[in-house]
Kinemage of the C-alpha trace (Angstrom):
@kinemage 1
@onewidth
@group {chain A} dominant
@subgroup {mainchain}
@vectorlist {calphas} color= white
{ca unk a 1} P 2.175 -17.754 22.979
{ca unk a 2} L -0.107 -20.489 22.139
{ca unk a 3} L -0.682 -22.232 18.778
{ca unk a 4} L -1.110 -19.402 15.986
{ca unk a 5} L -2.315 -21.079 13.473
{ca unk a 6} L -3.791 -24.687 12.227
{ca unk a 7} L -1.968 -25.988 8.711
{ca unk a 8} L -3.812 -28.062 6.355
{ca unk a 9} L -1.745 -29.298 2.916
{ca unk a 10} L -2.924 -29.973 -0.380
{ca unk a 11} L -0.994 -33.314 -0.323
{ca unk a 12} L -2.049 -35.896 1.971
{ca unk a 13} L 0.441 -36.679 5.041
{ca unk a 14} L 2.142 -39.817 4.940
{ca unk a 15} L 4.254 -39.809 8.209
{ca unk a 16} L 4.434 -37.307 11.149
{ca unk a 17} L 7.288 -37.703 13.140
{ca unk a 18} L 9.030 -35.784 16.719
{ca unk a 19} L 12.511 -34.999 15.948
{ca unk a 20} L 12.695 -32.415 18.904
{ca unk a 21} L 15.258 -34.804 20.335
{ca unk a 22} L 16.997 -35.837 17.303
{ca unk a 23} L 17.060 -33.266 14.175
{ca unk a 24} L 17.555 -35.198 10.662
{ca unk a 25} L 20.789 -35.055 9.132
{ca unk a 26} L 19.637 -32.949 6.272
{ca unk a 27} L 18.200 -29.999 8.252
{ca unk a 28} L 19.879 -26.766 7.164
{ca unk a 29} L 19.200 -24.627 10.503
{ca unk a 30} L 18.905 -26.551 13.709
{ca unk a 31} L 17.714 -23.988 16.356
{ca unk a 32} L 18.804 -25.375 20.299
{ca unk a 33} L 15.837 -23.211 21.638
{ca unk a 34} L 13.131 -24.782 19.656
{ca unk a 35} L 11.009 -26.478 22.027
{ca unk a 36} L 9.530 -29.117 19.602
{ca unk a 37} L 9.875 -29.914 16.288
{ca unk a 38} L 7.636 -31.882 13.654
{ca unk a 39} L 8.549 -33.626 10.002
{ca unk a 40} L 5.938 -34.239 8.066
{ca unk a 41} L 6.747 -35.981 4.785
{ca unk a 42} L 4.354 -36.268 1.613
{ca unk a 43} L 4.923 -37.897 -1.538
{ca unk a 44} L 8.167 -36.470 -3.258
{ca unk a 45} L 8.216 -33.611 -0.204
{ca unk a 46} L 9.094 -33.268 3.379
{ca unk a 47} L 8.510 -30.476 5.977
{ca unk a 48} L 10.387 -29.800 8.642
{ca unk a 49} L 9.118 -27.290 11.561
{ca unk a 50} L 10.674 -26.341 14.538
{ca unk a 51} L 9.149 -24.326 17.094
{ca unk a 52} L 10.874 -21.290 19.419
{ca unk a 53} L 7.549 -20.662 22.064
{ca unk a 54} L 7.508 -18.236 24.556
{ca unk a 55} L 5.014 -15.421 26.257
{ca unk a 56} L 5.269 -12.827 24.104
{ca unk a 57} L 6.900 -14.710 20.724
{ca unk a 58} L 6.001 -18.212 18.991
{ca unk a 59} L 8.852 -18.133 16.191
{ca unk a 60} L 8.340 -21.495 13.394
{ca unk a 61} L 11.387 -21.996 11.229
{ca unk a 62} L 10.283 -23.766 8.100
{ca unk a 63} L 12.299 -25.966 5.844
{ca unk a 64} L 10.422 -26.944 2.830
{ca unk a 65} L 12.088 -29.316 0.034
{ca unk a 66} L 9.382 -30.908 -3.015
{ca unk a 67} L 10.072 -32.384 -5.925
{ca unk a 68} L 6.989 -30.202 -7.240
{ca unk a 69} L 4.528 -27.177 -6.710
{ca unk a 70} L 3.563 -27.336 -2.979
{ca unk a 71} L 0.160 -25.445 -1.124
{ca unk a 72} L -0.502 -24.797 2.426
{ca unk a 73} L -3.226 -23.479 4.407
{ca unk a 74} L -3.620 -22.173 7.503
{ca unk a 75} L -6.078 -20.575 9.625
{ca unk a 76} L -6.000 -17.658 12.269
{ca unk a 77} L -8.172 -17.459 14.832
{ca unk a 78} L -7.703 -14.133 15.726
{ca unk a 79} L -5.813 -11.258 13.794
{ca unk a 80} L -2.099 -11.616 14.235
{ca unk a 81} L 0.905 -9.379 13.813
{ca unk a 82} L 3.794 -11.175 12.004
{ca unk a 83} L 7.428 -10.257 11.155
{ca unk a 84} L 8.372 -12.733 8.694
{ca unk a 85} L 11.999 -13.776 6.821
{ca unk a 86} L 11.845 -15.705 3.621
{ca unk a 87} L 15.430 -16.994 3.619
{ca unk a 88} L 14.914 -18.812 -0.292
{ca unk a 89} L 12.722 -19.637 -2.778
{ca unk a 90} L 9.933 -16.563 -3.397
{ca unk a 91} L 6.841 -17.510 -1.443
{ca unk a 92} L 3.146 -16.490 -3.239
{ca unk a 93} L 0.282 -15.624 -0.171
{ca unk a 94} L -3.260 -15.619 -1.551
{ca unk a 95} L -6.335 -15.301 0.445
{ca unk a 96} L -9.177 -18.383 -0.160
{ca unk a 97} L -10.834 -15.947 -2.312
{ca unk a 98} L -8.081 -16.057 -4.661
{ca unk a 99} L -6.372 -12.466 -4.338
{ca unk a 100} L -3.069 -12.013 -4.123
{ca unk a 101} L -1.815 -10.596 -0.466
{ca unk a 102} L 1.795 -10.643 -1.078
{ca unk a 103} L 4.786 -12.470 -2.598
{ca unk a 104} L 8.117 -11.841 -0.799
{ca unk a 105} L 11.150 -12.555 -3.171
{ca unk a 106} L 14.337 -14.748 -1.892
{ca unk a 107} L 16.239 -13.418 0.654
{ca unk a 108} L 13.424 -10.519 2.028
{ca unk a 109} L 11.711 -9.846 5.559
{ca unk a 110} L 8.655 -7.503 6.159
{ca unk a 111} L 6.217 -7.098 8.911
{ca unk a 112} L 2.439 -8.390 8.331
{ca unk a 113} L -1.160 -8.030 9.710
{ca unk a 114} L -3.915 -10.688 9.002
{ca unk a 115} L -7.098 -11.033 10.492
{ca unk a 116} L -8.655 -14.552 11.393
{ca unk a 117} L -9.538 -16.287 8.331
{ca unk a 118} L -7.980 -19.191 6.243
{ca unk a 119} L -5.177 -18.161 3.813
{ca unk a 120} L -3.577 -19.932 1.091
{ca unk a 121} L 0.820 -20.483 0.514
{ca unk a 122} L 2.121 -21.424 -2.818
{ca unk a 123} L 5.678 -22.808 -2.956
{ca unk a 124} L 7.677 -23.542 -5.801
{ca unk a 125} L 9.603 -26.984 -6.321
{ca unk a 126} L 13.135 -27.013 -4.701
{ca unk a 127} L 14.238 -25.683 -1.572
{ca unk a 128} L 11.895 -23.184 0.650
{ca unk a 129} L 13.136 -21.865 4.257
{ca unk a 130} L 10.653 -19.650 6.194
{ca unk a 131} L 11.112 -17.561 9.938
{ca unk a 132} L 7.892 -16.648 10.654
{ca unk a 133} L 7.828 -14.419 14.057
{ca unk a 134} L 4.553 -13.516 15.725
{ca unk a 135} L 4.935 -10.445 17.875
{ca unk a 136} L 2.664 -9.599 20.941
{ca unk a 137} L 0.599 -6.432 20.083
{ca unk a 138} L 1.944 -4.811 23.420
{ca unk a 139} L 4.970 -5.627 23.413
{ca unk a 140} L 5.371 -4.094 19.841
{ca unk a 141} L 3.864 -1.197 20.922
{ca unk a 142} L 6.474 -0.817 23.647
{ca unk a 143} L 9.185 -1.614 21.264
{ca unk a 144} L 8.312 0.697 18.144
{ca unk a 145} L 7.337 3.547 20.498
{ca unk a 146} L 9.934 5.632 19.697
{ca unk a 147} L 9.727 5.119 15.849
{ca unk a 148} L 7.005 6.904 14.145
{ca unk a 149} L 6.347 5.251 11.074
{ca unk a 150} L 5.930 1.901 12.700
{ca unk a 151} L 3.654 3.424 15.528
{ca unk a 152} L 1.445 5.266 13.208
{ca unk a 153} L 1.160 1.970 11.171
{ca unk a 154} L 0.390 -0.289 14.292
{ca unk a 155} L -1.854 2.169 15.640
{ca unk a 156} L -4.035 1.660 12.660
{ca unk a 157} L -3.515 -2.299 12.262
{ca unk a 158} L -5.025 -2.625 15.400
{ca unk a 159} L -8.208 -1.539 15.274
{ca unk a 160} L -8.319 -2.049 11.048
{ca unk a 161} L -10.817 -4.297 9.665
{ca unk a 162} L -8.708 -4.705 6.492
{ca unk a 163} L -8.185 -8.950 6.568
{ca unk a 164} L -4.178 -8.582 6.027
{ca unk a 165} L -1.684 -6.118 5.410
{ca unk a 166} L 1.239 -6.060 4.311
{ca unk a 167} L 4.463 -3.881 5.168
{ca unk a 168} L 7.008 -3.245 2.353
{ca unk a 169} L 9.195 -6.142 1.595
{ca unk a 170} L 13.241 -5.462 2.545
{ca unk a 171} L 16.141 -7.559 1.173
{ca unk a 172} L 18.161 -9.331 4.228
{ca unk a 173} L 21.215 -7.545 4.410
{ca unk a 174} L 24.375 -8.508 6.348
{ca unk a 175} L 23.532 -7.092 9.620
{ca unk a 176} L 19.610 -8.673 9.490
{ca unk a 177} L 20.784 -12.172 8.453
{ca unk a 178} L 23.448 -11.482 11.500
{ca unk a 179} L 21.011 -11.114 13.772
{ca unk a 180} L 18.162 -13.672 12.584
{ca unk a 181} L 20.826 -16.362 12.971
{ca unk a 182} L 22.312 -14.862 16.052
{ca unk a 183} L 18.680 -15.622 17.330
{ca unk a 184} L 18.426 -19.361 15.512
{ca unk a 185} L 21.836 -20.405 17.293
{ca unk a 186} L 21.599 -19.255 20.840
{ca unk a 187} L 21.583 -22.259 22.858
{ca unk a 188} L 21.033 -21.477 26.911
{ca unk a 189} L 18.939 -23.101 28.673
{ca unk a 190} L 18.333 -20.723 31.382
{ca unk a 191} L 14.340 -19.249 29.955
{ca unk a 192} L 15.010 -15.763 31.004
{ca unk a 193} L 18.716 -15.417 29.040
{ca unk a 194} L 16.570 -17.099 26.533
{ca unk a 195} L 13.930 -14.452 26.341
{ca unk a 196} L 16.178 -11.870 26.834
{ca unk a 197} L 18.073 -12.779 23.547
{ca unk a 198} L 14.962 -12.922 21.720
{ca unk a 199} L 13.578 -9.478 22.822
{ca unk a 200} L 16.918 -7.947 22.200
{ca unk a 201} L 17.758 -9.130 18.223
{ca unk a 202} L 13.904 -8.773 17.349
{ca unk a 203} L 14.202 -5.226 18.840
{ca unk a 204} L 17.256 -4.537 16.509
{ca unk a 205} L 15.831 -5.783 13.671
{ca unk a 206} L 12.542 -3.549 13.769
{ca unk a 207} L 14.467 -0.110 14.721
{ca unk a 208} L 16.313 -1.395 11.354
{ca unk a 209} L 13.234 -1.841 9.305
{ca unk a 210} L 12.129 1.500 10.831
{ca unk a 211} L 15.448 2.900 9.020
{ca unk a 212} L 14.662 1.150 6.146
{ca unk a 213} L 11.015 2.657 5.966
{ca unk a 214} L 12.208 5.821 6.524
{ca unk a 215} L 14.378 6.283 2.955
{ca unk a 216} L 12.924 3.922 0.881
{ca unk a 217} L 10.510 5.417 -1.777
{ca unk a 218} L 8.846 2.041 -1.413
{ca unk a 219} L 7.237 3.396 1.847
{ca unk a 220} L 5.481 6.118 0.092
{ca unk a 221} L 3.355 3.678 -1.908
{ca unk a 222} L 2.740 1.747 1.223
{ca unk a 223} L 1.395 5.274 2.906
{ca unk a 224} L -0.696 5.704 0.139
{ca unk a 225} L -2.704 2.498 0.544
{ca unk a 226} L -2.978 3.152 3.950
{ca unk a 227} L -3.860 6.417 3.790
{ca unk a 228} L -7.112 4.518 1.603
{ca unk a 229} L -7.692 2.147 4.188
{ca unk a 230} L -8.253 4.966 6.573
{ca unk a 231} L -10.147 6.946 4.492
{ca unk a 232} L -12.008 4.666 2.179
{ca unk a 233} L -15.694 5.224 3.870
{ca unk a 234} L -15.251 8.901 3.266
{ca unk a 235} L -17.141 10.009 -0.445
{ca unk a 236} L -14.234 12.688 -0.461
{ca unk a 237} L -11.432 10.783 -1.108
{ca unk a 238} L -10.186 11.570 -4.255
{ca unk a 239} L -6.500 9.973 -5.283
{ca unk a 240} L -5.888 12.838 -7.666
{ca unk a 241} L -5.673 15.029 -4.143
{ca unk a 242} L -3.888 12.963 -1.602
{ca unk a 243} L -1.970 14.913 1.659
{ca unk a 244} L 1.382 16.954 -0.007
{ca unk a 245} L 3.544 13.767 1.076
{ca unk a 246} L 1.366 11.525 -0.528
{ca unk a 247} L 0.724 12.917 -3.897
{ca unk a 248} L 0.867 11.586 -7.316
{ca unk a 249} L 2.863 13.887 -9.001
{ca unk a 250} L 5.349 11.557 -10.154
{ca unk a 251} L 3.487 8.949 -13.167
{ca unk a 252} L 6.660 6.592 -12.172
{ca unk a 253} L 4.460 6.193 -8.578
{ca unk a 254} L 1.315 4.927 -10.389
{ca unk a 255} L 3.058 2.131 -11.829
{ca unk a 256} L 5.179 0.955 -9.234
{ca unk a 257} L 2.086 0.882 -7.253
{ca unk a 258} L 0.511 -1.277 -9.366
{ca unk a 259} L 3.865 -3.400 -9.389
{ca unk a 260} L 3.860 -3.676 -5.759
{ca unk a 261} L 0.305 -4.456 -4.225
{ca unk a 262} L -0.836 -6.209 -8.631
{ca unk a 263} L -3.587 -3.474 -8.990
{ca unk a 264} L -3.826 0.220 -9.922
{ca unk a 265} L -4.479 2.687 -6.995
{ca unk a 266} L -8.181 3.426 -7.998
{ca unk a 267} L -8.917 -0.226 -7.923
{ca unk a 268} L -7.195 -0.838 -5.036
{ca unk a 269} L -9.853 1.708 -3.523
{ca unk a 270} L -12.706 -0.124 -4.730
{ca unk a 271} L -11.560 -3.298 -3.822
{ca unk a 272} L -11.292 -1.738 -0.111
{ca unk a 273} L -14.745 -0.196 -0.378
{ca unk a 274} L -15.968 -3.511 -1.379
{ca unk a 275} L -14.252 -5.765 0.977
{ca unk a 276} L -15.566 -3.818 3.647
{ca unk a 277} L -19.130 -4.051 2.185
{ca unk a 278} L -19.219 -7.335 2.131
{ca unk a 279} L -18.276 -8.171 5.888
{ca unk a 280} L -21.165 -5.409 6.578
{ca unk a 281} L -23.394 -7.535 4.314
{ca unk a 282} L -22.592 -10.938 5.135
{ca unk a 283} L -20.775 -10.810 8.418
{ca unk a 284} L -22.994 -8.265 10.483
{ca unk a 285} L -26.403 -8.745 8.323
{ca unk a 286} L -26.276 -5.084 7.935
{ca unk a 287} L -29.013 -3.439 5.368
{ca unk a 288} L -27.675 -1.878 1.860
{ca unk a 289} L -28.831 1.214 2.363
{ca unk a 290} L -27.190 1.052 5.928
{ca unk a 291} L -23.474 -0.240 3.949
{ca unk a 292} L -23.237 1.865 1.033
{ca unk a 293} L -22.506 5.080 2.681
{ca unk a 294} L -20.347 3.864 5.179
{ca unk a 295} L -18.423 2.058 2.040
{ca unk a 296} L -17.795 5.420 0.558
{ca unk a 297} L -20.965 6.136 -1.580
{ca unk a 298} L -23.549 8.386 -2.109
{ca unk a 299} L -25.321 6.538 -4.180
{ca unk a 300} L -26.795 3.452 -3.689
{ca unk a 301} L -27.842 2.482 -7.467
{ca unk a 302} L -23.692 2.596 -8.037
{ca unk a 303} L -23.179 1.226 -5.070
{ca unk a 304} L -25.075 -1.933 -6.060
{ca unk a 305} L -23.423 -1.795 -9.422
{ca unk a 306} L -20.383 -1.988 -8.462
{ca unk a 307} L -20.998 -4.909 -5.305
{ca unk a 308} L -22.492 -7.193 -8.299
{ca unk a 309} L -19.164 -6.518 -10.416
{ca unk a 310} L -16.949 -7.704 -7.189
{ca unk a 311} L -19.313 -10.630 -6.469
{ca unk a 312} L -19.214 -11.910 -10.249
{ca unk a 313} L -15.436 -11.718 -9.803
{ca unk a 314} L -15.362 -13.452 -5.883
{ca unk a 315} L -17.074 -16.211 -7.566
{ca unk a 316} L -14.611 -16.399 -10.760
C-alpha cells in the first residue's frame, strides 16, 4: 500500500531526520520490518514513526513523547479501513468540524472506517504509542468471511457515506498484546515469510475481536447506530420500535449509548440525517426539495428547521 495519509502538526517542525538505519536509543518498540522510519522533533516534543509497507497492509507505529498538549492532522484521500491499537495515553479523534469521532482509552484496539477528509488527533502531554493498521478492503472481506458480525458490518462500510465509523473499543488482553508484538518483532528478511506473518497475526486478532463482538453488550449499542445509518433516509424509523435484538427495553441502554458515541440516540439520528443533507447540498448541488426526503423527512418546512439548527452549530 501506498501513502495513506498526509500529517500536518499544530507545532512547527524543527528537524526531520531518517533513522531507518539507526533507531534512537530512546525508542520503546523498534520493529526490524519497518521499511523506513522518520523523527520529527518540535519544541519540547519528538515523533517517532516507523513504517511496516506492503500490498495489502501499510502498518505506522507511533511513539509520541511532549512536554505539553499535542494536535495532528491528517488527510485521507480516499475512505480507508483501519484496525488500530492505542498501546498508552487515551487518544481524542475529532473531525475539522469539531465533533467528536472517538476516544480510545489506554491499552484498547478497535476497527475504524473514515472517508477522505481531514481529521483532527488530540494527545495529552507524556508518553503516546499508536499501531495504526490499514487493511485492504478485499482482503478483509476474505478474512472476516466466515464471521458474521464483521461481514455484515463491512458490507455496509463499504458502500456507506457516513465520513467515519467507529467499531467498539476492546481492552488489549494478553493474547492481543501477544500477537501485536509477535508482529512488531519478526525480523526475516525473506518478503513473503514477511507477509505471511503479517496476514497470519492480523487474521488472529480479528476472529478475536469477532469473539469479542459477539458477547459484549457493547456491540448492541454499536448495532443500533448502525442499524440508523442504514435506515436514516427512511420517515419510518422510529427508535422507540427498533428490530427485537435491537430494542430499548432496557433505560441502562439509553445511557450507555450516550456514554459511548457523547450523544443521545435521537440526536445521533438527526445528526445522521443532517450530515447526509449537507453532502447532498454542498457536495452534489442537489435541490432541497430533492434532499429532504431522501434525509428522512416529509416535510420540508422541518426539514429546513432543523438544517439551520445544525448549520448554526457547524459554525459554533
Amino acid at each position: 500500500m501506498e501513502q495513506e495519509y498526509k500529517l500536518h502538526f499544530s507545532k512547527p517542525i524543527l528537524k526531520i531526520k531518517d533513522v531507518s538505519d539507526k533507531l534512537p536509543g530512546f525508542c520503546r518498540y523498534p520493529v526490524p520490518m519497518a521499511k523506513k522510519s522518520l523523527l520529527l522533533e518540535f519544541a519540547g516534543t519528538t515523533l517517532l514513526q516507523q513504517t511496516i509497507q506492503c500490498d495489502i497492509f501499510r502498518i505506522d507505529i507511533f511513539q509520541l513523547d511532549s512536554q505539553d498538549d499535542f494536535i495532528a492532522y491528517y488527510n485521507l484521500d480516499q475512505q480507508r479501513i483501519f484496525l488500530n491499537f492505542v498501546l498508552s495515553n487515551p487518544i481524542l479523534f475529532k473531525n475539522l468540524d469539531g465533533a467528536q469521532i472517538t476516544r480510545p482509552d489506554t491499552c484498547s484496539f478497535y476497527l475504524s472506517a473514515e472517508q477522505a477528509g481531514n481529521y483532527r488527533v488530540e494527545c495529552s502531554q507524556g508518553s503516546t504509542d499508536l499501531v495504526v493498521i490499514s487493511l485492504d478492503p478485499d482482503w478483509l472481506r476474505r478474512a472476516i468471511s466466515p464471521y458474521p458480525i464483521l461481514s455484515q458490518v463491512l458490507a455496509f462500510l463499504l458502500v456507506s457515506n457516513n465520513p467515519f465509523d467507529v467499531l467498539p473499543h476492546f481492552r488489549i488482553d494478553l493474547a492481543v498484546r501477544q500477537w501485536l508484538f509477535a508482529v512488531l518483532a519478526f525480523d526475516h528478511e525473506n518478503p513473503i515469510a514477511q507477509l505471511g506473518e503479517l496476514q497470519k497475526y492480523i487474521a488472529i486478532s480479528l476472529h478475536h475481536y469477532e469473539q469479542l463482538l459477539a458477547r459484549s453488550n457493547r456491540t448492541q449499542l454499536y448495532l443500533i447506530k448502525l442499524h440508523i445509518d442504514q435506515h436514516y433516509s427512511s420517515p419510518e424509523l422510529d427508535l422507540n420500535h427498533l428490530p427485537h435484538h435491537l430494542a430499548l427495553s432496557d433505560t441502562s441502554i439509553v445511557r450507555r449509548f450516550k456514554k459511548e458515541y457523547g450523544t443521545t440516540i435521537r440526536n445521533y439520528c438527526i445528526r445522521v440525517r443532517m450530515q447526509q443533507a449537507h453532502r447532498l447540498l454542498t457536495q452534489e448541488n442537489q435541490a432541497i426539495s430533492e434532499v429532504y426526503p431522501v434525509a428522512g423527512y416529509i416535510n420540508e418546512n422541518s426539514f429546513r428547521k432543523a438544517y439551520r439548527k445544525y448549520l448554526l452549530q457547524l459554525n459554533h
